[in-house]
C-alpha positions as CSV (number, residue, x, y, z in Angstrom):
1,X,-98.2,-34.9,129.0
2,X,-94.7,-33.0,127.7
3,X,-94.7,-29.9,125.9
4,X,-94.6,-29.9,122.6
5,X,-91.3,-29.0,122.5
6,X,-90.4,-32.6,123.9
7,X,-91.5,-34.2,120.6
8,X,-88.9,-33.6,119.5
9,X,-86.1,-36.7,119.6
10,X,-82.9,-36.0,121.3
11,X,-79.8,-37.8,120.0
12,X,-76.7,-38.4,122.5
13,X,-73.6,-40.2,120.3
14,X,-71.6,-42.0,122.6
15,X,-69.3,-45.1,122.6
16,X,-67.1,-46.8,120.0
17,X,-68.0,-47.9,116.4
18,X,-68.5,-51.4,115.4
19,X,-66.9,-53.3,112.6
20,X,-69.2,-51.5,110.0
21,X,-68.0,-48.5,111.3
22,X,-71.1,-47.3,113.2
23,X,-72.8,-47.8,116.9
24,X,-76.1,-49.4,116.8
25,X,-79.0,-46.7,117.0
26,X,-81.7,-47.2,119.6
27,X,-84.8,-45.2,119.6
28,X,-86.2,-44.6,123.2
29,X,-89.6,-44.1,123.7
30,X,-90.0,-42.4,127.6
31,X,-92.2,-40.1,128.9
32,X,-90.3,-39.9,132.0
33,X,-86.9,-37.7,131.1
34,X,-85.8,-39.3,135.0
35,X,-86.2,-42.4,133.6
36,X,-84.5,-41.9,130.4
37,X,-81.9,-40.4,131.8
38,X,-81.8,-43.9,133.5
39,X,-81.9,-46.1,130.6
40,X,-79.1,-43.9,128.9
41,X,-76.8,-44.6,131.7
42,X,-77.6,-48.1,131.8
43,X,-76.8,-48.4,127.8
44,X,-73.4,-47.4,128.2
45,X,-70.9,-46.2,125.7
46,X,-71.8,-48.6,123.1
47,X,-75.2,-47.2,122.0
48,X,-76.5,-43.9,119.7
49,X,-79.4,-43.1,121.3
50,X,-82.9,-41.0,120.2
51,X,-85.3,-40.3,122.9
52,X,-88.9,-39.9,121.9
53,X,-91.2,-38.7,124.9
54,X,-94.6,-39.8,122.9
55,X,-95.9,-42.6,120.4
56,X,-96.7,-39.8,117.7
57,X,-93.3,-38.4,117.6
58,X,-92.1,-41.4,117.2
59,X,-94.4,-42.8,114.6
60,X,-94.2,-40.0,112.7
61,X,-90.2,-39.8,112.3
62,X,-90.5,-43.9,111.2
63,X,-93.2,-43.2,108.5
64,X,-90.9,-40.7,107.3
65,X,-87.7,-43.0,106.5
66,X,-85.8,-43.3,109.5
67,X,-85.4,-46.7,111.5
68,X,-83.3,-47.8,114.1
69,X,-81.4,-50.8,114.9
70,X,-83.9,-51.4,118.1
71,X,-86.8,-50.0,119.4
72,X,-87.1,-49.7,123.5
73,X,-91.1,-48.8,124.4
74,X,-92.0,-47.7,127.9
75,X,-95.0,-50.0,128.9
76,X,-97.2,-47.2,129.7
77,X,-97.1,-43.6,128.2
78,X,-99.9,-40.7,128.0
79,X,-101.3,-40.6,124.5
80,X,-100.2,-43.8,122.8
81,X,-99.2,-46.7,124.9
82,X,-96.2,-48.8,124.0
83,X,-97.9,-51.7,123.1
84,X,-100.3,-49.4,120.9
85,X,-97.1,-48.2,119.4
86,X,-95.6,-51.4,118.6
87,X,-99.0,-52.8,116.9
88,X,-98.8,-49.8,114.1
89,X,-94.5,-50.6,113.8
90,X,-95.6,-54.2,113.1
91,X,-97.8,-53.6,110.2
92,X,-94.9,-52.7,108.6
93,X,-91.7,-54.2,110.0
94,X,-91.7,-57.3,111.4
95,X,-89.9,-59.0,114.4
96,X,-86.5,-59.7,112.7
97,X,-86.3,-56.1,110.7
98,X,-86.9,-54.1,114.1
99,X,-86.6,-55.9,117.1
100,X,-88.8,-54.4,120.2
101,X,-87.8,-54.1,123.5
102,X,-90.4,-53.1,126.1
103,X,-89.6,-51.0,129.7
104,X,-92.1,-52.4,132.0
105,X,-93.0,-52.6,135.5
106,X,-96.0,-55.4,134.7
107,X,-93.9,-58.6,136.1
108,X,-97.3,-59.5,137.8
109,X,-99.5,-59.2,134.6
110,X,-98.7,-62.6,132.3
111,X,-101.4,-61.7,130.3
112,X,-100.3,-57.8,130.0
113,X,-97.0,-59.9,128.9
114,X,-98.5,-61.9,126.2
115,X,-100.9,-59.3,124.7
116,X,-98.0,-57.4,124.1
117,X,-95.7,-60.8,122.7
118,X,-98.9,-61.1,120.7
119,X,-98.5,-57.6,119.4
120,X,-94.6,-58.3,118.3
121,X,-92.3,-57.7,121.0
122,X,-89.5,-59.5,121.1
123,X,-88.0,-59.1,125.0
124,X,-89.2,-57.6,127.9
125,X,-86.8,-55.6,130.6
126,X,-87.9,-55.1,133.7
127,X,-88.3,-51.6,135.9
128,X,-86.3,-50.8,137.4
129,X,-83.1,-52.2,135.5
130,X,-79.7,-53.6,136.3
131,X,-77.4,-52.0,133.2
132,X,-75.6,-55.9,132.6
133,X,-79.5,-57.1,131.7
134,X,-80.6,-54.1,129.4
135,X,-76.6,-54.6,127.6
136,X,-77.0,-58.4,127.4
137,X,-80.7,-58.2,126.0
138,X,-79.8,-55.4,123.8
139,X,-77.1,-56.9,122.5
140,X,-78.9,-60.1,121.2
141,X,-81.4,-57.8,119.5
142,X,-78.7,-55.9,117.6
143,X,-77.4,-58.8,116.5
144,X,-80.4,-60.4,115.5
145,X,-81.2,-57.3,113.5
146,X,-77.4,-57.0,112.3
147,X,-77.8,-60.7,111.1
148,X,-81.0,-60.3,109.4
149,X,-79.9,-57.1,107.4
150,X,-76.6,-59.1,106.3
151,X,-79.2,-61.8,104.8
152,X,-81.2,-59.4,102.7
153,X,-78.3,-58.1,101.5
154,X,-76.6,-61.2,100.8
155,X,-79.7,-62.6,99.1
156,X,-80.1,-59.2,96.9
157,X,-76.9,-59.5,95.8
158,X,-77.6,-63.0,94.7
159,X,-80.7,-62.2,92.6
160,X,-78.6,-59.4,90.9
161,X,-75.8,-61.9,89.8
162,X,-78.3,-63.9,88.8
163,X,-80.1,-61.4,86.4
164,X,-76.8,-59.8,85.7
165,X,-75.8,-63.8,84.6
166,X,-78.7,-64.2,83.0
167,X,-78.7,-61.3,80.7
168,X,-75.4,-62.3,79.7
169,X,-76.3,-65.4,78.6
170,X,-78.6,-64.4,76.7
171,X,-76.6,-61.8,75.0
172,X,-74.1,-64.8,74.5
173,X,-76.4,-67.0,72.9
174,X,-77.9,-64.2,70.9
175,X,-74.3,-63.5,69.7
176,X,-73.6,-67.2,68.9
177,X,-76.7,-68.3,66.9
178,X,-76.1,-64.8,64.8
179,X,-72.3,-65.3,64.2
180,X,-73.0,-68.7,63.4
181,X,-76.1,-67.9,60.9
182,X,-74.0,-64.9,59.0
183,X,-70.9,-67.5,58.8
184,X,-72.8,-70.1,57.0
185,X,-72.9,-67.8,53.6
186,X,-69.2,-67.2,52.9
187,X,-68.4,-70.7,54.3
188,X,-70.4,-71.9,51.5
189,X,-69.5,-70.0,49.1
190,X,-65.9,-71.5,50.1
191,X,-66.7,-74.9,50.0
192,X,-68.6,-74.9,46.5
193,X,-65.3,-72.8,45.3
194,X,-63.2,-75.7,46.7
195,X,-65.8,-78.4,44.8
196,X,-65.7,-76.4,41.6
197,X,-61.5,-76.2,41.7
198,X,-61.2,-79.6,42.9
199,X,-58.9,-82.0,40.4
200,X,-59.5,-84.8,38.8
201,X,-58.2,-88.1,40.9
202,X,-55.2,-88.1,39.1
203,X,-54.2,-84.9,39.8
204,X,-55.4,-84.8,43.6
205,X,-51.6,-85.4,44.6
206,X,-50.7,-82.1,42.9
207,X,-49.9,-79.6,44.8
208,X,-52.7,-77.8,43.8
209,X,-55.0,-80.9,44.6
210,X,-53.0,-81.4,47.8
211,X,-54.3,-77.7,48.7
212,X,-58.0,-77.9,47.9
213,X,-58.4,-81.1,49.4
214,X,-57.1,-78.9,52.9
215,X,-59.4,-76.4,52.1
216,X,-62.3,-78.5,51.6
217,X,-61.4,-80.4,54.9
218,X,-60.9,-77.5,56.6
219,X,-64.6,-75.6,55.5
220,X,-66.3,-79.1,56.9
221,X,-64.6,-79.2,60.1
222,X,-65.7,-75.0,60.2
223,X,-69.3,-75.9,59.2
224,X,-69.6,-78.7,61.8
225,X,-68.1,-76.1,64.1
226,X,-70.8,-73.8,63.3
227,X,-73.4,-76.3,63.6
228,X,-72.4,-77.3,67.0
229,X,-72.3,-73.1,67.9
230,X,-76.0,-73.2,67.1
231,X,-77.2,-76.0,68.1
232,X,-75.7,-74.7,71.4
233,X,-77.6,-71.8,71.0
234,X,-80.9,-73.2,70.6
235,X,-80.2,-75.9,73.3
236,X,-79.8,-72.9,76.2
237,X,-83.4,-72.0,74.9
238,X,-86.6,-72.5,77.0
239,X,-87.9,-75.4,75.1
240,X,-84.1,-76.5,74.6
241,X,-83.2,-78.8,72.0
242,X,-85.9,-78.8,69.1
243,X,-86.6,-82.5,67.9
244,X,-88.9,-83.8,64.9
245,X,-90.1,-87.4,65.8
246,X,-90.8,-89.6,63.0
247,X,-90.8,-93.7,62.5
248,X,-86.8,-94.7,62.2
249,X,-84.8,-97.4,62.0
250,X,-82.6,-97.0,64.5
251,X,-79.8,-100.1,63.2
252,X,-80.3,-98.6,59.9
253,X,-78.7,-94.8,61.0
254,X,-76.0,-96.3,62.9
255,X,-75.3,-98.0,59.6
256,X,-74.8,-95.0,58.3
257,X,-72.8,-92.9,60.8
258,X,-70.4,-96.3,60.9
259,X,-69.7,-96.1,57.5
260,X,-69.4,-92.6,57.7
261,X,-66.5,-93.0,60.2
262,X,-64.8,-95.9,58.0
263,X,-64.8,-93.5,55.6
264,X,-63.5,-90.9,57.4
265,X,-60.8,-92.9,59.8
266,X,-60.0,-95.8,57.6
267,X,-57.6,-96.9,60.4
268,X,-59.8,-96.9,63.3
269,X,-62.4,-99.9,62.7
270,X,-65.6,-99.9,64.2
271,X,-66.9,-103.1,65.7
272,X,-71.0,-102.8,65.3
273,X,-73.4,-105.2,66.8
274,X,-76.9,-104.9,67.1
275,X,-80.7,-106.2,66.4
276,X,-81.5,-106.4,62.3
277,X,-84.6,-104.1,63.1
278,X,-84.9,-101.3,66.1
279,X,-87.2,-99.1,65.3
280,X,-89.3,-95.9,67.1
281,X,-89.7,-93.2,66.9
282,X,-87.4,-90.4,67.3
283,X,-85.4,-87.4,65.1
284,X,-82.9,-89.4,62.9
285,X,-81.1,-86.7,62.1
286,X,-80.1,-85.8,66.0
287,X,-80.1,-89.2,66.7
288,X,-77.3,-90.2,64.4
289,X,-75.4,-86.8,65.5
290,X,-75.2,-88.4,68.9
291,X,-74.1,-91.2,67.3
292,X,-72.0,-89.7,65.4
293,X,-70.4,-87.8,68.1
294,X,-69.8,-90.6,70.3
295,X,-68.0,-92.3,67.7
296,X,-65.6,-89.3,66.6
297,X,-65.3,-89.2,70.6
298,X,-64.0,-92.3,70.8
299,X,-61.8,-92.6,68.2
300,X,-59.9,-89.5,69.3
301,X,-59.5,-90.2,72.8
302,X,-59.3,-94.2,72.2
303,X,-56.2,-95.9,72.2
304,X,-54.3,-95.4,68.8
305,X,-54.8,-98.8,66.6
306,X,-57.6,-100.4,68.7
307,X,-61.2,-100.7,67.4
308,X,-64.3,-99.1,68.2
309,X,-67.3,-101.1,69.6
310,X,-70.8,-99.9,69.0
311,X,-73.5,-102.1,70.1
312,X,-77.3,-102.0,69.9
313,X,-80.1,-103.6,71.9
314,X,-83.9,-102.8,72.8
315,X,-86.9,-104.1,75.0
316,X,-90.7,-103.0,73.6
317,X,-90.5,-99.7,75.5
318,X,-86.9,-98.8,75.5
319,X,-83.5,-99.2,73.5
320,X,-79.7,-99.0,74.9
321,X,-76.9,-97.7,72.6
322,X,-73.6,-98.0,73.5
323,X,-70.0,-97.0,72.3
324,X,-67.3,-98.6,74.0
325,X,-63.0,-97.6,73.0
326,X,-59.9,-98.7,74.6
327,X,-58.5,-95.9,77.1
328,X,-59.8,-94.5,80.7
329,X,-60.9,-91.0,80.5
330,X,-58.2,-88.6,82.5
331,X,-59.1,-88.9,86.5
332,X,-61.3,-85.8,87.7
333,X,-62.6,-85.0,83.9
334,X,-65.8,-87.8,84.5
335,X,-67.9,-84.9,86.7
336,X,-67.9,-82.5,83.8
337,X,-67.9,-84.7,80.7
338,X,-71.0,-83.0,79.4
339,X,-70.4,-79.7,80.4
340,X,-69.7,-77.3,77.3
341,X,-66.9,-76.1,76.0
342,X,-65.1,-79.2,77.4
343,X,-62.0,-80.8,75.8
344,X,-60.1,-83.6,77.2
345,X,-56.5,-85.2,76.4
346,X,-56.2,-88.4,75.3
347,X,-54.4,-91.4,77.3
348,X,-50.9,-90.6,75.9
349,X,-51.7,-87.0,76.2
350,X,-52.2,-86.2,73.0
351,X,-54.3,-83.1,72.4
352,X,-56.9,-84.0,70.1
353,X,-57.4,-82.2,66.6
354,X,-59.4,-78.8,66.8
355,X,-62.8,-78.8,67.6
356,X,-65.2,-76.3,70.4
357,X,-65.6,-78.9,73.2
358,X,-69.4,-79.0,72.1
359,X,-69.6,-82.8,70.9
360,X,-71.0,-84.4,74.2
361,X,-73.1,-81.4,75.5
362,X,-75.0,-82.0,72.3
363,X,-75.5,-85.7,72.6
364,X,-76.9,-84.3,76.1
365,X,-78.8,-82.5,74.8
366,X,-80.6,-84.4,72.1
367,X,-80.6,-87.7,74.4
368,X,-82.5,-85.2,77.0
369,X,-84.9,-83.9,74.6
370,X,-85.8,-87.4,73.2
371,X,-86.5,-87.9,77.2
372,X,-84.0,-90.1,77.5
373,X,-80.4,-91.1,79.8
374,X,-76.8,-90.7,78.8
375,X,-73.9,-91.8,81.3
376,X,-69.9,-92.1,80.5
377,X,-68.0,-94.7,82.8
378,X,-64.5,-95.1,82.8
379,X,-62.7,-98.2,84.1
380,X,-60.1,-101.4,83.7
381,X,-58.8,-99.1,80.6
382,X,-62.3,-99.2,79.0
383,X,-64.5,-96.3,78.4
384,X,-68.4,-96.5,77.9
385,X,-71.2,-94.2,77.3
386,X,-75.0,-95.9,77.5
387,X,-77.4,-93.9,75.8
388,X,-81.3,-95.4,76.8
389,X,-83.8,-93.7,74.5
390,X,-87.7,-94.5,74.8
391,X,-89.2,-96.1,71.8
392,X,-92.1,-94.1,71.8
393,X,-92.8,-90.3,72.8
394,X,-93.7,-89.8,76.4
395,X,-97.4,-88.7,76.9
396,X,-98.0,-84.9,77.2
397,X,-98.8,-83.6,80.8
């Protein structure tokens, strides 16, 4: 048995740093200071090396913080053998966060061999040792090690962009749903000044009339703004987008968000076709937004002077909307069409009139929460988004 002195680790510095600026550190667990001496020389310059002459000293300087890059064990050591030694490291590291490499002279024990494999040691090297083998096998063990550390790290530094990421969304969506909730007030108040002001027909060529009738155009296109902002908001929720089902004629609402468009865009007809009756159930106000939003869609990025063509058609389970306009949506935009925040050009390249880039996300998101489909193709200068919607609620669990 050493003296007690010899507890205490020994630490020779040696060799030249790797790329992360430091030699690996080995800790060295030999009774023998002859064959330590040994093992030191066989390492090379390209080791920091700690020499522990007993289990306990060794054990004792892990439990309190330190760790090396590789652990070499002597087989057999007074006290605490190696193997003993590497049972108590694996309760708490295992065979990737400290490799083990075991000294041995037990070439002739297999079972010696597997009792310890059993207890977590990675490699053996033999007694005595030629310095090429203890470099080679060291080597993979460092790297192993190196490798292992660079994936915990990497994969921290993932989950902290991801809660960093998500905290900023929901600080974004926070601040959205409130700016668009304190804007509705004075917006309001703006549009019912513009009513209260506005002209009578005859005069709505004035200039006077000329300007409220831009002011009250203006406050609508603001308010759907606003709308879209929170219905983003409430979309990037857990439960996403809330719905309301009730019984609704589906040809009925596209009625209406037709003639809302004629009356809007007297110049762009809409060609409607579909069943006198569909009915189901689903939120006709969100409904006839998508509708309505597919329609504005694709009159502003249609072909100038060319109609519109809405059709409907359904089976007893499920019904297929579709909008159709002349034009090819702009190569490389098909990926993200529902993406938010997303504005096209149209065919000509024509910027289209103001608006948040919110118009298809939405229809995503309602035709999702109804637990339906929506698709846009683009082809022979035609552009088509199918919406499928069930009839009927799908059943709970």
């Amino acid at each position: 048995m050493a003296a007690a002195t010899d507890r205490q680790p020994s630490t020779d510095v040696v060799g030249h740093p790797d790329a992360a600026g430091a030699l690996p550190l080995v800790w060295l667990l030999e009774d023998s200071p002859l064959h330590a001496r040994v093992l030191r020389s066989a390492l090379g310059e390209g080791y920091r090396v700690e020499h522990f002459s007993d289990g306990a000293a060794l054990l004792e300087r892990l439990s309190a913080g330190g760790a090396p890059e590789v652990l070499v064990l002597d087989w057999e050591l007074p006290g605490l053998a190696g193997i003993e030694v590497c049972r108590f490291v694996r309760q708490s590291l295992d065979e990737l966060a400290l490799p083990i490499l075991m000294h041995t002279g037990a070439r002739n024990d297999p079972q010696g061999l597997l009792d310890a494999l059993a207890a977590g040691v990675n490699d053996f090297v033999p007694k005595p040792c030629e310095p090429a083998e203890i470099q080679a096998r060291l080597t993979t063990l460092v790297r192993v090690r190196r490798l292992h550390a660079r994936s915990q790290a990497a994969e921290r530094a993932h989950r902290e962009a991801l809660a960093a990421l998500a905290r900023e969304a929901v600080v974004r969506e926070r601040f959205i749903g409130i700016l668009g909730h304190d804007l509705r007030s004075p917006l309001a108040a703006i549009l019912t000044s513009a009513q209260v002001h506005r002209p009578a027909a005859a005069d709505a060529a004035s200039p006077v009339g000329r300007l409220v009738g831009v002011v009250e155009r203006s406050g609508r296109r603001m308010a759907r703004m606003i709308d879209d902002l929170l219905d983003l908001a409430r979309s990037r929720t857990e439960e996403g987008m809330p719905i309301v089902r009730a019984d609704t004629d589906l040809t009925a609402l596209c009625r209406r968000a037709v003639d809302e468009v004629a009356a809007s865009e007297p110049g762009r007809p809409v060609d409607f076709d579909a069943e006198p009756e569909v009915r189901g159930r689903w939120d006709a106000d969100r409904v006839e937004q998508v509708v309505g939003n597919l329609l504005s869609n694709a009159i502003a990025y249609g072909r100038p002077g060319t109609p519109v063509r809405l059709t409907l058609r359904g089976d007893p389970a499920w019904v297929t909307l579709e909008v159709r306009n002349d034009g090819e949506i702009v190569e490389g935009t098909l990926a993200g069409l529902f993406d938010p925040f997303r504005r096209g050009a149209e065919a000509e390249g024509r910027v289209t009139r103001g608006g948040l880039g919110l118009g298809l996300y939405i229809v995503h998101s309602i035709v999702v929460a109804h637990g339906g489909t929506v698709d846009g193709t683009s082809a022979d200068g035609v552009t088509t988004f199918r919406v499928t919607l069930p009839r009927f609620a799908p059943p709970e669990g």
